[in-house]
N, CA, C and O of each residue as an XYZ file, in Angstrom:
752
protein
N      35.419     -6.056      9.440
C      34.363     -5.117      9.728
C      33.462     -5.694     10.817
O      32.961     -6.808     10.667
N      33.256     -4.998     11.853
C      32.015     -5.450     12.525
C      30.778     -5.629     11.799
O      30.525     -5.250     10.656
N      29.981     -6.304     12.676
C      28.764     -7.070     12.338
C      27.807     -5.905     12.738
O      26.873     -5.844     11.938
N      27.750     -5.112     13.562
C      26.979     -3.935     13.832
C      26.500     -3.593     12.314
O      25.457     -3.881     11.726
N      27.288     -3.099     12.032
C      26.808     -2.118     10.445
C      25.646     -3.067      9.661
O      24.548     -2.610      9.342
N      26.100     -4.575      9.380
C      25.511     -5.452      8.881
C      24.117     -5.743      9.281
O      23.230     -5.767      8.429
N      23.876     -5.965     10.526
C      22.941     -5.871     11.886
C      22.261     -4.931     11.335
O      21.471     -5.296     10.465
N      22.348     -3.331     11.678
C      21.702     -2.586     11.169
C      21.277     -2.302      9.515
O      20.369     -1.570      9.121
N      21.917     -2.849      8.956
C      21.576     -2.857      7.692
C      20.546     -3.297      7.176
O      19.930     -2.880      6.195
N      20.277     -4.454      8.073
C      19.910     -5.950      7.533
C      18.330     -5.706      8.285
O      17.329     -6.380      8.044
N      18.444     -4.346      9.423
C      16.827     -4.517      9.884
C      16.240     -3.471      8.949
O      15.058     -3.559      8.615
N      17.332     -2.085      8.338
C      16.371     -0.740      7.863
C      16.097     -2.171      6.483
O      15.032     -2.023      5.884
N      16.676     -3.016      6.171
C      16.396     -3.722      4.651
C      15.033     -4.383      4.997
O      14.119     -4.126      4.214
N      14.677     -5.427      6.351
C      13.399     -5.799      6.413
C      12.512     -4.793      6.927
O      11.324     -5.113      6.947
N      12.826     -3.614      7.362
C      11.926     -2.778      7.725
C      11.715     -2.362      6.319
O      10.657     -2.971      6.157
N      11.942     -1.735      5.088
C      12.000     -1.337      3.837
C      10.906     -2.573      3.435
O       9.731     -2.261      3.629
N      11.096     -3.657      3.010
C      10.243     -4.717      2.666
C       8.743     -4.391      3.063
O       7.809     -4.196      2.285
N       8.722     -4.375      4.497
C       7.890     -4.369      5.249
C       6.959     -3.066      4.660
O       5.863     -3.295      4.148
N       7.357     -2.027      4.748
C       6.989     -0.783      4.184
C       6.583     -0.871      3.139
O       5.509     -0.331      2.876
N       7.227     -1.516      2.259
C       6.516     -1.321      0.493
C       5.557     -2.711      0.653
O       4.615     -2.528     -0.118
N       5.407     -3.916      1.271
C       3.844     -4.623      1.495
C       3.232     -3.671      1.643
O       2.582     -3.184      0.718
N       3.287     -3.034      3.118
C       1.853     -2.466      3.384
C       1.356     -1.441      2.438
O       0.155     -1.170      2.450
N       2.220     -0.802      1.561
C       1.866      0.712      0.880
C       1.408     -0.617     -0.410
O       0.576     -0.271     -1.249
N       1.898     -1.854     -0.481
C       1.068     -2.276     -1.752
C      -0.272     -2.720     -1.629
O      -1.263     -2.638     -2.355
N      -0.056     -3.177     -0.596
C      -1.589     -3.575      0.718
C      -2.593     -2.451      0.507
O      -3.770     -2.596      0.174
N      -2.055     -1.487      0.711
C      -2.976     -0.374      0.980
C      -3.165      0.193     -0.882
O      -4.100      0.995     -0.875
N      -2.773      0.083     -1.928
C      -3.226      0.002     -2.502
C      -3.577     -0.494     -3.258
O      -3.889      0.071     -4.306
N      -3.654     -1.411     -3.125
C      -4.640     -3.228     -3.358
C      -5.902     -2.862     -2.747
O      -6.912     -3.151     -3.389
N      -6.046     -2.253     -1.574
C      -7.425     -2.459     -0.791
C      -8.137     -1.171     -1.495
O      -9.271     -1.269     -1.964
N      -7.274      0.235     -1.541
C      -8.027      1.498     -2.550
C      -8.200      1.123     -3.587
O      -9.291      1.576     -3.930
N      -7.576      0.243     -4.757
C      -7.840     -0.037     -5.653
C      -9.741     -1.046     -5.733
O     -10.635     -0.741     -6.523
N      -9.800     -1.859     -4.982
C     -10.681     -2.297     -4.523
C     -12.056     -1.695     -4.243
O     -13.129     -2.178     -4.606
N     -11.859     -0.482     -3.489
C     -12.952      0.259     -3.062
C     -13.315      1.480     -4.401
O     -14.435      1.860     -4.744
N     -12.048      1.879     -4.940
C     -12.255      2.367     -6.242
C     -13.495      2.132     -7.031
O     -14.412      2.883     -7.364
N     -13.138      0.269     -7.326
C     -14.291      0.032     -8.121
C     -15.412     -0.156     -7.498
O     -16.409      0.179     -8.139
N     -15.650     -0.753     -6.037
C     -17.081     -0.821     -5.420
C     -17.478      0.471     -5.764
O     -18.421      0.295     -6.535
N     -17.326      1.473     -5.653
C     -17.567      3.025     -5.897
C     -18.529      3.196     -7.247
O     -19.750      3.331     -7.334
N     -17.488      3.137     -8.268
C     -17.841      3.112     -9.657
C     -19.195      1.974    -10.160
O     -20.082      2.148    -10.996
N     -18.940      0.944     -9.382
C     -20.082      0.082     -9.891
C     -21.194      0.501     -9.087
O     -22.298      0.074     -9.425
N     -21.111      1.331     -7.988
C     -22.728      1.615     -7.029
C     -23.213      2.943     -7.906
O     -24.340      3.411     -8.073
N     -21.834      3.388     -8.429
C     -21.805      4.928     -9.399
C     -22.611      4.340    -10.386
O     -23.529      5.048    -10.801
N     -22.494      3.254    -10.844
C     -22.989      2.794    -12.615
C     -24.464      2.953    -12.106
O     -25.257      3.832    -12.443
N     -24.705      1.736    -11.065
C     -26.223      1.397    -10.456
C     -27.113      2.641    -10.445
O     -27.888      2.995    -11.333
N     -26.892      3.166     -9.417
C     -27.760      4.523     -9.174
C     -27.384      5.297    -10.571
O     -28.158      6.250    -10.484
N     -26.824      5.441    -11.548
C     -27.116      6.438    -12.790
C     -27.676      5.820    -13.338
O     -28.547      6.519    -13.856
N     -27.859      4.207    -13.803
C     -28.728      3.251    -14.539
C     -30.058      3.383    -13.621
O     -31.016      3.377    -14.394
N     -30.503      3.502    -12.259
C     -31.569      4.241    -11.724
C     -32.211      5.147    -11.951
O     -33.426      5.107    -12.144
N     -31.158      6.639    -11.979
C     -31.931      7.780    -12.548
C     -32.833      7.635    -13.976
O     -34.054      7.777    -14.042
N     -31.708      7.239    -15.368
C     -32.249      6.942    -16.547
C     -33.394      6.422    -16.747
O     -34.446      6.811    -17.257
N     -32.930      5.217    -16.135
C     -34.462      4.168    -15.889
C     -35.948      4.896    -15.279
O     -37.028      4.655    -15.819
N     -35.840      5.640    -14.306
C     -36.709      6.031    -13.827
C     -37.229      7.584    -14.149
O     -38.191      8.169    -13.653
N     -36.255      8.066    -15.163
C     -36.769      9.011    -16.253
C     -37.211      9.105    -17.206
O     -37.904      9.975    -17.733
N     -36.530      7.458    -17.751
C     -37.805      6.968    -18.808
C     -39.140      6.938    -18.135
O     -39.997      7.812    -18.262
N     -39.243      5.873    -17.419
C     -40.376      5.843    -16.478
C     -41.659      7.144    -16.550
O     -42.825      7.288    -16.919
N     -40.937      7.642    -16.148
C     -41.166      9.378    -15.990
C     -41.862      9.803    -16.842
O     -42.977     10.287    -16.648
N     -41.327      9.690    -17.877
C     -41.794      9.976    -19.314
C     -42.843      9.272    -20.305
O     -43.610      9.688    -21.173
N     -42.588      8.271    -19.884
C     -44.226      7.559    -20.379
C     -45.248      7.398    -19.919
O     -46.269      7.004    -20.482
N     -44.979      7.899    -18.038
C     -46.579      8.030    -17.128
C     -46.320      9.328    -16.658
O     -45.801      9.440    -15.547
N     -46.536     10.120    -17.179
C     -46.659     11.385    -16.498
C     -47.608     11.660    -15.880
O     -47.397     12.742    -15.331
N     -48.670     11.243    -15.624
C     -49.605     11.507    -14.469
C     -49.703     10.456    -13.598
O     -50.836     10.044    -13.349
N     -48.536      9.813    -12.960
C     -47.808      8.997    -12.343
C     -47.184      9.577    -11.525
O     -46.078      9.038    -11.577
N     -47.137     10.699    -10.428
C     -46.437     11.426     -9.651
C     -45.318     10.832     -9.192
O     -44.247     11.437     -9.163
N     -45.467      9.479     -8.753
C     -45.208      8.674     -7.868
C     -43.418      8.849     -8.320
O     -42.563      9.069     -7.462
N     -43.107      8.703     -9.784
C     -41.940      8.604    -10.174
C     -41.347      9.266    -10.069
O     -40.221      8.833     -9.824
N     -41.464     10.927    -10.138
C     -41.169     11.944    -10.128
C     -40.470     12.128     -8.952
O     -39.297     12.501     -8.925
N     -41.371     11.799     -7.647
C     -40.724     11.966     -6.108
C     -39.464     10.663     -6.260
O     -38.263     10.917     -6.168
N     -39.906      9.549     -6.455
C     -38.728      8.232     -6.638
C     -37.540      8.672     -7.461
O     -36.549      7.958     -7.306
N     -37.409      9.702     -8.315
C     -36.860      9.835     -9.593
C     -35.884     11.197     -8.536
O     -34.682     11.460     -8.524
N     -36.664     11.603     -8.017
C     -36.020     13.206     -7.296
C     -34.516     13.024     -5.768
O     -33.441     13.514     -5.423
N     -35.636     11.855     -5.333
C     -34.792     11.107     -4.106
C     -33.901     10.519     -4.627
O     -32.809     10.913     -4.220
N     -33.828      9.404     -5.669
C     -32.326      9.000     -6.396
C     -31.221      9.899     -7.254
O     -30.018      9.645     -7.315
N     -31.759     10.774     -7.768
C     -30.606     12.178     -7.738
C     -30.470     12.894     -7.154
O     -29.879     13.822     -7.705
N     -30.745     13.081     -6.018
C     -30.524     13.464     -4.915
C     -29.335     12.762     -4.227
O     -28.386     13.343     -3.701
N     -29.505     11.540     -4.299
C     -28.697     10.324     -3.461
C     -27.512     10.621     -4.285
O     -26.482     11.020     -3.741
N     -27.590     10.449     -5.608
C     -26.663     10.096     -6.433
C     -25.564     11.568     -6.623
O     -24.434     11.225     -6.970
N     -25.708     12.829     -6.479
C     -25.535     13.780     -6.174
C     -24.769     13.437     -4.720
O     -23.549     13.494     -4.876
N     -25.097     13.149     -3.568
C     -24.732     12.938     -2.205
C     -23.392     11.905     -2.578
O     -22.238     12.100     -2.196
N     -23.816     10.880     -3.336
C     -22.750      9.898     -3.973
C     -21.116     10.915     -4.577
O     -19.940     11.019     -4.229
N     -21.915     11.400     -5.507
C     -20.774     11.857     -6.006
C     -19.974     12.992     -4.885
O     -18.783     12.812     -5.139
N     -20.029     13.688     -4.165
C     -19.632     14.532     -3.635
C     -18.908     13.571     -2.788
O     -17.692     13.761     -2.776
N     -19.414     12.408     -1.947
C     -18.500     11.673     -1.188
C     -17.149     11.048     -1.927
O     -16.030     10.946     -1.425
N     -17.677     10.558     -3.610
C     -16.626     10.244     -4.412
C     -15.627     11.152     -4.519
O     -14.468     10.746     -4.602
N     -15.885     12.369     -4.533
C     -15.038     13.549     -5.270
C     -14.096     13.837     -3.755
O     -12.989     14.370     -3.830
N     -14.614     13.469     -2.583
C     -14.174     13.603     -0.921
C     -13.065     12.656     -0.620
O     -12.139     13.174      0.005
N     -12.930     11.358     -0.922
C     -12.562     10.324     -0.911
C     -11.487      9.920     -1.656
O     -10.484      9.383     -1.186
N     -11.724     10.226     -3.075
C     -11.029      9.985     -4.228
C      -9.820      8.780     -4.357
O      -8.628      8.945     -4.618
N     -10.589      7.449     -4.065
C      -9.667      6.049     -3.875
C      -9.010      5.734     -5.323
O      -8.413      4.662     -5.224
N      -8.903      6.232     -6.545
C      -8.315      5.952     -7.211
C      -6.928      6.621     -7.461
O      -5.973      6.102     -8.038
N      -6.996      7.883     -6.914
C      -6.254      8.712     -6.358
C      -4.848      8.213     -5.556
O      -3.660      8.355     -5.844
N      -5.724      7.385     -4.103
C      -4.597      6.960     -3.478
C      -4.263      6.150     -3.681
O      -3.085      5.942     -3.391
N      -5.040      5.108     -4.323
C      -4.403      3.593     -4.953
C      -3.002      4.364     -5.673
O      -1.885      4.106     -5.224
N      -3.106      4.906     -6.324
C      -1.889      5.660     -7.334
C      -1.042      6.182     -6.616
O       0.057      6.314     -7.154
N      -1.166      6.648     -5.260
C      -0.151      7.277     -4.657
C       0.106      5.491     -3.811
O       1.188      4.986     -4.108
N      -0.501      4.916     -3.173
C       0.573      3.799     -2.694
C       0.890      3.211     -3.588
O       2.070      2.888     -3.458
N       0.495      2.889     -4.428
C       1.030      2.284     -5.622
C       2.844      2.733     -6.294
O       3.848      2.105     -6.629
N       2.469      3.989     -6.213
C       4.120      4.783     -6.170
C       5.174      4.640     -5.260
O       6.351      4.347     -5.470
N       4.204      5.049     -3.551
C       5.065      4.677     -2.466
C       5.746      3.249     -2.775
O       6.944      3.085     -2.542
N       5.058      2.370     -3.229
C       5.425      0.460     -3.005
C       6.685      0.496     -3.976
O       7.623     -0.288     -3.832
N       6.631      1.587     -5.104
C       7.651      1.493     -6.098
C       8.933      1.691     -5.650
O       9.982      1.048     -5.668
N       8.532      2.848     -5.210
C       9.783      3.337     -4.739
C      10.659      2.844     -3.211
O      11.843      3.077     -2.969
N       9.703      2.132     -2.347
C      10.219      1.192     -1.431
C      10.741      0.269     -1.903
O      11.689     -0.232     -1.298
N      10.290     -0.292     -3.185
C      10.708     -1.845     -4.073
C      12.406     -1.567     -4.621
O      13.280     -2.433     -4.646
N      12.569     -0.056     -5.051
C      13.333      0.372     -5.188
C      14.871      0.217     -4.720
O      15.937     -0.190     -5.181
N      14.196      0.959     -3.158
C      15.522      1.584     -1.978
C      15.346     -0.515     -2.376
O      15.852     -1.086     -3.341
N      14.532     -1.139     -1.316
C      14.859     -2.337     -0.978
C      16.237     -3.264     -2.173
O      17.254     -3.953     -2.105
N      15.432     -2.716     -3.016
C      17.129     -3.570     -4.027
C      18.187     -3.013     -3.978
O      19.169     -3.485     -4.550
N      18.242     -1.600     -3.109
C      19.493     -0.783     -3.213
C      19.742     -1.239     -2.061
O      20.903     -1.645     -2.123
N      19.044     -1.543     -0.293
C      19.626     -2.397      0.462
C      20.308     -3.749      0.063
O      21.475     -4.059      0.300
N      19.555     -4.344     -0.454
C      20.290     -5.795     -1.342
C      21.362     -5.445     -1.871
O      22.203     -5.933     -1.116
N      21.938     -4.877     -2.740
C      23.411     -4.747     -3.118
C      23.992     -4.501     -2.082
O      24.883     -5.330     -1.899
N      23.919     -3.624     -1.156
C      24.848     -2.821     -0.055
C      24.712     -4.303      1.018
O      25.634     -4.500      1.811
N      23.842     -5.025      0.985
C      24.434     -6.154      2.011
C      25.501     -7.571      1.135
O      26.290     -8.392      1.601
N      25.177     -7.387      0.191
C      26.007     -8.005     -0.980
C      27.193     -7.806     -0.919
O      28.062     -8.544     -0.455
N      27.331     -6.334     -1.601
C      28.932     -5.642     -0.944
C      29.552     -5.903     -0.022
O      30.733     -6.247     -0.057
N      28.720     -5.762      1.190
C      29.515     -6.231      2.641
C      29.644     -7.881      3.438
O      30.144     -8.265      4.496
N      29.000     -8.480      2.443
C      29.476     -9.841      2.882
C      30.345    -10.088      1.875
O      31.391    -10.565      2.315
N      30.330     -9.932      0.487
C      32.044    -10.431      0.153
C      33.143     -9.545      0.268
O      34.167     -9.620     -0.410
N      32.851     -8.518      1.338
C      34.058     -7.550      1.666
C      34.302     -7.002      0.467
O      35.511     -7.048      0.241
N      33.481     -6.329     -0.706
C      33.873     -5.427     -1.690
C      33.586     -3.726     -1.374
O      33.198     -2.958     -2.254
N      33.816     -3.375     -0.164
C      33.337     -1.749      0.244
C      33.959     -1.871      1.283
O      34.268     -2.936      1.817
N      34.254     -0.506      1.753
C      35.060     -0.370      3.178
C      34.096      0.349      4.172
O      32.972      0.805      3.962
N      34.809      0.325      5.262
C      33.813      0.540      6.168
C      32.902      1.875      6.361
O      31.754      2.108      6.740
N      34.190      2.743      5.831
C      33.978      4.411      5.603
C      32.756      4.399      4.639
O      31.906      5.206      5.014
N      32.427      3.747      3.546
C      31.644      3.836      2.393
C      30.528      3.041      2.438
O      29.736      3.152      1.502
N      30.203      1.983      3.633
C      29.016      0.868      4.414
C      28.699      2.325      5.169
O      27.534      2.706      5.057
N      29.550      3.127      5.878
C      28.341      4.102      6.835
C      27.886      4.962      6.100
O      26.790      5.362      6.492
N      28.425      5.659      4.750
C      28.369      6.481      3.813
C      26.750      5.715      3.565
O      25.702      6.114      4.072
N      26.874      4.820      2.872
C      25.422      3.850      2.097
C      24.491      4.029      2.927
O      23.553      4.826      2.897
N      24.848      3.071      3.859
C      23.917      2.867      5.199
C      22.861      4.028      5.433
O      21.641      3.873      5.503
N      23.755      5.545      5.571
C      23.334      6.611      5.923
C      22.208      7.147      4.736
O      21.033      7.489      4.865
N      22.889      7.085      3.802
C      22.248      7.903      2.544
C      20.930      7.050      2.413
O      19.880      7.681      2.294
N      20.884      5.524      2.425
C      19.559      4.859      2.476
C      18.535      4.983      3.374
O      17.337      4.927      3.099
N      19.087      5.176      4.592
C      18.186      5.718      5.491
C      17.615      7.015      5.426
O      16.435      7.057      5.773
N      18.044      7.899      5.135
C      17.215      8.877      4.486
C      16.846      9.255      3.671
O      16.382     10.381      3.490
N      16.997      8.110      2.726
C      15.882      7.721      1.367
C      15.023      7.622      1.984
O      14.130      8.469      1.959
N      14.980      6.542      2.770
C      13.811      5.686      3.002
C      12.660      6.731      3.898
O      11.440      6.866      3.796
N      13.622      7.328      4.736
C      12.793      8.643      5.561
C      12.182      9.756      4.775
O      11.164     10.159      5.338
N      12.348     10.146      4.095
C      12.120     11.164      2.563
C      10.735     10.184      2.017
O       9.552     10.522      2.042
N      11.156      9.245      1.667
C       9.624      8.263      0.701
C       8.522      8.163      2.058
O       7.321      8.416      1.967
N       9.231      7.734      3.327
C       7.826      7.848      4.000
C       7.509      8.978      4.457
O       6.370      8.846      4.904
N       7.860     10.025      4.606
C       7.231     11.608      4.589
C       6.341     11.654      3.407
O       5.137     11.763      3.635
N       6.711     11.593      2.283
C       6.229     11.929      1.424
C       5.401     11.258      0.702
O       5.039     11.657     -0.405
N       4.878      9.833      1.392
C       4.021      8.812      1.376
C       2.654      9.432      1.730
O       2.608     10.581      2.169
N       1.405      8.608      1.526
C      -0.280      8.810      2.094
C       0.184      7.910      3.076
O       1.063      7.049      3.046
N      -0.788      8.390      4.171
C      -0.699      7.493      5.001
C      -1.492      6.661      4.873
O      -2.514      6.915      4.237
N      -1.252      5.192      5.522
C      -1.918      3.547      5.640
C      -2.902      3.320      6.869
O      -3.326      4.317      7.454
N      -3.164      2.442      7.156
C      -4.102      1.946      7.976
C      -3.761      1.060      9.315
O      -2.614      0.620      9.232
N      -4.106      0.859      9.942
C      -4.361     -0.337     10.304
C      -4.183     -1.838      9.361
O      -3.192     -2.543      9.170
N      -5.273     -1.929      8.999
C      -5.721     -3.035      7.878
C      -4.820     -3.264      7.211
O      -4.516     -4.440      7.008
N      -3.804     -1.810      6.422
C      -3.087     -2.349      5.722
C      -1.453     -3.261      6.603
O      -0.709     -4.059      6.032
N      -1.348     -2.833      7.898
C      -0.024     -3.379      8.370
C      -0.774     -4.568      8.260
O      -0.322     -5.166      7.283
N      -1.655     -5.183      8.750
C      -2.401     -6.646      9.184
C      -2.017     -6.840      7.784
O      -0.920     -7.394      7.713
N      -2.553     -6.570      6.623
C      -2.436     -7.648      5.341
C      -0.957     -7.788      5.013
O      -0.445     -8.864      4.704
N      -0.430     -6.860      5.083
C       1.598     -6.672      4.804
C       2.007     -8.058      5.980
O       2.441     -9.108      5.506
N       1.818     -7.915      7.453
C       1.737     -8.949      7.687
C       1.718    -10.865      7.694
O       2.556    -11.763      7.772
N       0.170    -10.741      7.557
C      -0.171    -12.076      6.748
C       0.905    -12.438      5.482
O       1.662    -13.392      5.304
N       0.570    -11.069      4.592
C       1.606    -11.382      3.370
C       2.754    -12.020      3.644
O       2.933    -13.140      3.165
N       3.660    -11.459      4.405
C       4.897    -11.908      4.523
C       5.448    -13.074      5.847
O       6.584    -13.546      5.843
N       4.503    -13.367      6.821
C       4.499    -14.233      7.682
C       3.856    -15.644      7.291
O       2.678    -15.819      7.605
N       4.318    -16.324      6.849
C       3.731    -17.679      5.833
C       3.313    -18.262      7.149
O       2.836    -19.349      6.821
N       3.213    -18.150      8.549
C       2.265    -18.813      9.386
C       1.246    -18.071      9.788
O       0.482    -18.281     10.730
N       1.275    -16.872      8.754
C      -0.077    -15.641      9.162
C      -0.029    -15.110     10.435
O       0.839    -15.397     11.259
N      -1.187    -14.136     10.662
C      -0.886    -13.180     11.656
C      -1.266    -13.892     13.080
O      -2.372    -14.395     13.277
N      -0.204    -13.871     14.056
C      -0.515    -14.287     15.257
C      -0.871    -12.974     16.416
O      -0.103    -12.032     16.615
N      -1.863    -13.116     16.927
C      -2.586    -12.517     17.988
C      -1.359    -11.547     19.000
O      -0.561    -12.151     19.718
N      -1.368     -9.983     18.917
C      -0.347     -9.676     19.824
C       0.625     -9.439     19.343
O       1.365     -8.736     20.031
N       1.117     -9.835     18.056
C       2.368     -9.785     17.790
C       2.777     -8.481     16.914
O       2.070     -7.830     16.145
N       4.442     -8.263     17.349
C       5.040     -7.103     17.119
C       5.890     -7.615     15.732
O       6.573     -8.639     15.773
N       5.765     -6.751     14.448
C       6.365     -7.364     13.743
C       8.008     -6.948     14.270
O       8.464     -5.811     14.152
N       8.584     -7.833     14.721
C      10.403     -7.598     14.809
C      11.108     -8.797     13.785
O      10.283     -9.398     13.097
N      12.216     -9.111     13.655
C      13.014     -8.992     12.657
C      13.596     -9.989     13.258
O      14.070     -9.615     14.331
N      13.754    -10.979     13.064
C      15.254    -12.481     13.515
C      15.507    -12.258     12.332
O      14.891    -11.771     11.384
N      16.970    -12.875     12.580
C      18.232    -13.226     11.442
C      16.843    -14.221     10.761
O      16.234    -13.578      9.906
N      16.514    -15.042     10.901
C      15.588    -16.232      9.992
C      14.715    -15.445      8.991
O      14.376    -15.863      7.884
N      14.383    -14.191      9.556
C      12.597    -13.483      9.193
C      13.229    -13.030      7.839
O      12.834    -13.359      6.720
N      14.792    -11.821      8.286
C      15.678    -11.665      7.039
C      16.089    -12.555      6.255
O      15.945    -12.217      5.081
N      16.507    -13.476      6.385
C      16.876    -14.039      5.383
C      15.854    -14.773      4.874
O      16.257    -15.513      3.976
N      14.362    -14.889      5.152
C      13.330    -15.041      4.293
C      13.373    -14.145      2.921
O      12.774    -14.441      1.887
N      14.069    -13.173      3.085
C      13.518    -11.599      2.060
C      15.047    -11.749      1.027
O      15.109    -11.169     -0.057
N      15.924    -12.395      1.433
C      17.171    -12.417      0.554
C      17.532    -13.613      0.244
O      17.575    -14.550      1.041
N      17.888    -13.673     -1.238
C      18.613    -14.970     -2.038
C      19.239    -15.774     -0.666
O      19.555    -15.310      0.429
N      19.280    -16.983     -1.113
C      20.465    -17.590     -0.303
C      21.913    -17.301     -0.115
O      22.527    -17.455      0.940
N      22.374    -16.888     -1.187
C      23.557    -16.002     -0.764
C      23.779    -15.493     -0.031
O      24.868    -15.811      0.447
N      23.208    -14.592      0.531
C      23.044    -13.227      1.428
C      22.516    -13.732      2.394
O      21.940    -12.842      3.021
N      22.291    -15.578      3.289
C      21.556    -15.922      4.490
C      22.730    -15.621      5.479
O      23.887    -15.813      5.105
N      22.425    -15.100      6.870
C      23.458    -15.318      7.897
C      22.930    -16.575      8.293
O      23.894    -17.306      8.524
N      22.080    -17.056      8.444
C      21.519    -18.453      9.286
C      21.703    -19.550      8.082
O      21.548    -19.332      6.881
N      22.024    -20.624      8.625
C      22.329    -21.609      7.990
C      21.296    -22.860      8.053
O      21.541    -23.894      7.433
């Protein structure tokens, strides 16, 4: 069998990798902002309370009333941006995307398995090949989209000399066989 098929195999497999970091990246970082949310959510409602007690034991204390009016007000403004935003939401949807990239990626791993101890023929490597690739095209349609931020942390993640200035993530035989058992190294 040519090495082509393998070649291509071997980049949609680190491109796949690559894909489910960043969608875990990205919801690692929503998960994150989730809770900054909820805890500024706790603050300002432990505000209102507080300052309705307040309220309530100086009532000829105006002062609280206006302080008391402007923080539910805010907190109101809060929630509507929460309800706009909804980061727990997408944490759950990359969180899914990463699954299901984690997925295809072990279904690339067998299919390069197969074809280095010559257990599949060639007819049934383009058959695979094909059908994975438009797995993989199907999950990222049907993915949230990521960031910036999140390729940079997928990145770092997987480049153990971290992110260098400029750089395009591409694929050497070395980068792959970082992502597969030793079995499965072409580089020696």
């Amino acid at each position: 069998m040519k090495k082509s098929n393998l070649w291509i195999i071997r980049q949609s497999f680190a491109n796949t990798v690559f894909t489910h970091k960043v969608h875990e990246s990205a919801s690692e970082s929503q998960g994150k902002k989730a809770v900054k949310v909820k805890i500024v959510n706790i603050v300002i409602v432990s505000l209102v309370l507080i300052l309705l007690i307040t309220q309530s034991l100086f009532p000829q204390q105006i002062i609280f009333t206006y302080i008391s009016t402007g923080i539910s007000v805010a907190e109101i403004i809060f929630l509507i941006i929460q309800l706009s935003f909804i980061f727990d939401e997408k944490a759950s949807q990359h969180k899914s995307s990463a699954l299901k990239f984690m997925g295809l990626r072990d279904r690339y791993k067998n299919l390069i398995a197969d074809i280095m101890e010559g257990n599949i023929s060639k007819k049934d490597v383009v058959a695979r090949r094909d059908m994975l690739q438009d797995e993989y095209q199907t999950i990222c349609d049907l993915s949230s989209q990521t960031q910036d931020v999140d390729y940079k942390s997928a990145q770092i993640k997987l480049n153990k000399k971290g992110l260098r200035k400029g750089e395009e993530f591409t694929w050497s035989d070395e980068e792959i066989d970082h992502f597969l058992p030793k079995k499965l190294h072409i580089t020696k």
